[in-house]
C-alpha positions, 0 to 999 in steps of 0.5 A: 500500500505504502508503493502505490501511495507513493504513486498517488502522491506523485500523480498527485502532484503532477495533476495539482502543478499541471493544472496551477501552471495552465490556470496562471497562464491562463489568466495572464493570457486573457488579462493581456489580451483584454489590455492589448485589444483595449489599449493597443487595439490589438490581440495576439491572433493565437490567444483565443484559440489557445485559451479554448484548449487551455479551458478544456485541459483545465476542465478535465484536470479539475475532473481527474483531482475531484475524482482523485479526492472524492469530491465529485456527484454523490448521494451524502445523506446515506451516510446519516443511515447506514454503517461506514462498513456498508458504506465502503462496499457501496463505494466500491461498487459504485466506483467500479461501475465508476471505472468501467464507464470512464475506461469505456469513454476513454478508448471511445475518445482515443478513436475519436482521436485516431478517426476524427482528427487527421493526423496531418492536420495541424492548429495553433503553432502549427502543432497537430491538432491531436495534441490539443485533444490529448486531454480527453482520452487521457482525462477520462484514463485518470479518472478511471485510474482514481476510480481504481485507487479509491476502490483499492482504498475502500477495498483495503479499509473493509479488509483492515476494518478501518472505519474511514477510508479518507485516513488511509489516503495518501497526503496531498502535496502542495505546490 
């Protein structure tokens, strides 16, 4: 367990420092934009674009961390009623679904990225566009990935009678 946490946490870490770089850029783009187009009465022609596929990379970053942190959609007042044993085998099924459905979504978004994105056509910077779309396949991969994590978590807190899953999970890293 003491392996995989390590992982985790340097996945972790990855995704948090990813997403922080993109979101800084992100904003420093559109505020010098805003103050080109108003001062200036010009703007970068690339910015826009760029700003759409750095909203997208986001968006499914912040998907991969709420997942990662359990943060996303679910039912809380089962907890009010139900014991923390039945609630970590719920979990487990309801994350397993979880997984099945996102691995499924992500070998659909990397043919969709193989078949509906031509491998020579090319966007921004004169980068092959597939680079831009990277992040759907692998988004729902790591969302997948986390989905497995948890169940491994919940999985490992029903064998060792740990009432709180959250405990055994490995420590956040800050950037």
């Amino acid at each position: 367990m003491k392996i995989l946490d390590k992982f985790i946490n340097k996945l972790s870490w990855v995704e948090s420092s990813l997403i922080v770089i993109l979101l800084g850029v992100m904003v420093m783009l559109a505020f010098l934009q805003v103050i080109f187009r108003n001062l200036f009465s010009f703007g970068f022609l690339w910015a826009d674009p760029l700003l759409r596929y750095m909203v997208m990379w986001v968006g499914f970053l912040g998907a991969v961390i709420a997942t990662r942190e359990e943060k996303h959609f679910g039912v809380d007042f089962l907890t009010r009623y139900f014991s923390q044993r039945f609630l970590h085998g719920t979990k487990i099924f309801v994350d397993s679904f979880a997984a099945v459905v996102t691995f499924l979504l992500m070998r659909a978004a990397y043919q969709f990225l193989m078949e509906g994105i031509g491998a020579n056509e090319k966007d921004i910077f004169d980068l092959p566009r597939r680079i831009y779309f990277a992040i759907i396949p692998l988004g729902f991969g790591l969302i997948g990935l986390h989905f497995v994590f948890n169940i491994i978590r919940h999985v490992h807190s029903l064998i060792s009678n740990n009432n709180n899953a959250h405990r055994s999970q490995p420590t956040q890293s800050t950037i």
